[in-house]
C-alpha positions, 0 to 999 in steps of 0.5 A: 500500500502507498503512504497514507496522504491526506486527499480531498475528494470533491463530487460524490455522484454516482461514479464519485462516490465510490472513488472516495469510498476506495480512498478512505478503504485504502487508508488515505485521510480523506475529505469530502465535498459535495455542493449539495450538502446533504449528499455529502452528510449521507455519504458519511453517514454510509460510510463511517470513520472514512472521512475525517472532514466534511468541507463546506467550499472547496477552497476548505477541502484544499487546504491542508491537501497533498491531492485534491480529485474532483469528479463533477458535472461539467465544464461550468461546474469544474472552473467553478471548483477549481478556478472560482473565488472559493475554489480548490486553486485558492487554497491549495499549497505549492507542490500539491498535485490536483487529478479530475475525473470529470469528463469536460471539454480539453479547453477546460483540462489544459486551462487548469493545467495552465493556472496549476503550473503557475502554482507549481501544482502537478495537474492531471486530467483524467477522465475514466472509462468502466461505469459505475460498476467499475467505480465499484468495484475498484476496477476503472480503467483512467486515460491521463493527461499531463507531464510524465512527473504529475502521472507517476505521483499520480498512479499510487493514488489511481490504484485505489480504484483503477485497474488499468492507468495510461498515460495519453499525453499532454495536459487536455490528451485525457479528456480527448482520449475519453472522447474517443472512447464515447464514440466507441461505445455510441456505435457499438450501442448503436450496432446492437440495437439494430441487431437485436431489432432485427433478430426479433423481426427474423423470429430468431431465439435470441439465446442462441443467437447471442450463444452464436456471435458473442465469442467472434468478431462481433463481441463486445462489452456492450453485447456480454453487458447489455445484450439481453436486457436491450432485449427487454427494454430494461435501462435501469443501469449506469450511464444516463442517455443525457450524460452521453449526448453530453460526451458526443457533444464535446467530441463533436466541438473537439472534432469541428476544431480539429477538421475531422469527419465523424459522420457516425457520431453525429448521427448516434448523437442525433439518434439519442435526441430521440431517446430524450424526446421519448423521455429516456434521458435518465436511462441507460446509454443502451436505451438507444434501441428504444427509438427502433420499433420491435417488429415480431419475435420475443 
């Protein structure tokens, strides 16, 4: 086990939670923020003895740290953590190393990699990929981006919940890594819903046909995960259809600014804009297949 740090854990989400769980579990002196209070308290009353501090503003939580990870909402949400009047920069020592989870815009990452080296910080973005049963589990997979020092301080606190850490790059290489990998998992859940729409229509048992083609070419994680409960209309897991149009939505601003073409990712993005208007925006990013009517089958 790494030295024991006094880490500053801000954002208690889905993903969040567990994270700080993971930390407190792995003997970290642990503080938690959360701007809803209320979570923050339930956290810990989940979780006693975990944390010894519960902040009331991040600049609190910052001081006193030797990490402080974020984990919120979005572009807006962060600069306002970290670089706001009260945020984490305000108070957070020299030498101190500043890692987000969050998923935003590489705009925002390399920003406050900028205000961080005038701080002499070692900042690293790093947004992760497994959803909240890698979050629980311990098991996260985390692209990073940052200078090759700030990762390698950065990995002995990374393994408290995270299999597999990469180093992809530069400040703001970690978030568009993560854009990738959200244009990944879109297609995929796209390819399967028509799949699975088509087996029905086709009266195909769709055990066996699952038995036939996830051991081959077409296996995925989204089919040994999400296969069977596509097929019936059961979303009630992980990642939310508005956070993903939220992922596609910076992949589509980074890849504008870049002159790449991705027509698929438009076209899935547009796709769950349809589930939304269905009213699915909560449910799991495989409720795509509702906007594909079921024809015959079971």
């Amino acid at each position: 086990m790494t030295e024991p740090l006094d880490i500053s854990f801000l954002g208690l989400g889905v993903m969040g939670s567990q994270m700080a769980r993971h930390l407190g579990e792995a003997g970290h002196r642990l503080t938690i923020y959360n701007r809803s209070a209320a979570r923050a308290d339930a956290w810990q009353a989940a979780h006693p003895g975990l944390a010894t501090r519960v902040a009331a503003s991040p600049a609190e939580a910052a001081q006193g740290a030797d990490a402080v990870i974020t984990c919120v909402g979005n572009d807006d949400d962060l600069a306002d953590v970290v670089l706001g009047p009260n945020g984490v920069f305000s108070s957070l020592r020299r030498g101190a190393m500043f890692i987000d989870h969050t998923t935003v815009s590489a705009r925002i990452a390399r920003q406050i990699a900028v205000e961080g080296r005038d701080k002499e910080l070692l900042c690293v973005d790093a947004p992760v990929t497994g959803g909240q049963s890698g979050a629980e589990a311990g098991t996260l997979s985390i692209m990073c981006g940052g200078s090759q020092a700030a990762i390698e301080a950065a990995r002995p606190i990374l393994a408290a919940y995270a299999k597999r850490v990469v180093h992809v790059g530069k400040s703001g290489a970690g978030q568009t890594a993560k854009m990738a990998n959200q244009m990944c998992i879109a297609g995929a859940i796209a390819g399967l819903s028509e799949a699975i729409r088509f087996a029905q229509a086709a009266h195909l048992d769709l055990d066996t046909l699952f038995e036939a083609i996830s051991g081959g070419a077409a296996q995925s994680w989204q089919m040994d995960n999400r296969f069977h409960t596509m097929a019936k209309d059961e979303f009630d897991f992980g990642f939310a259809v508005d956070w993903m149009r939220k992922d596609l939505g910076l992949a589509l601003d980074e890849a504008r600014g870049l002159g790449a073409s991705v027509p698929v990712t438009a076209l899935v993005d547009q796709f769950y804009a349809d589930v939304q208007a269905l009213g699915g925006g909560r449910q799991d990013t495989s409720a795509l297949i509702r906007r594909l009517p079921r024809r015959g089958g079971r």
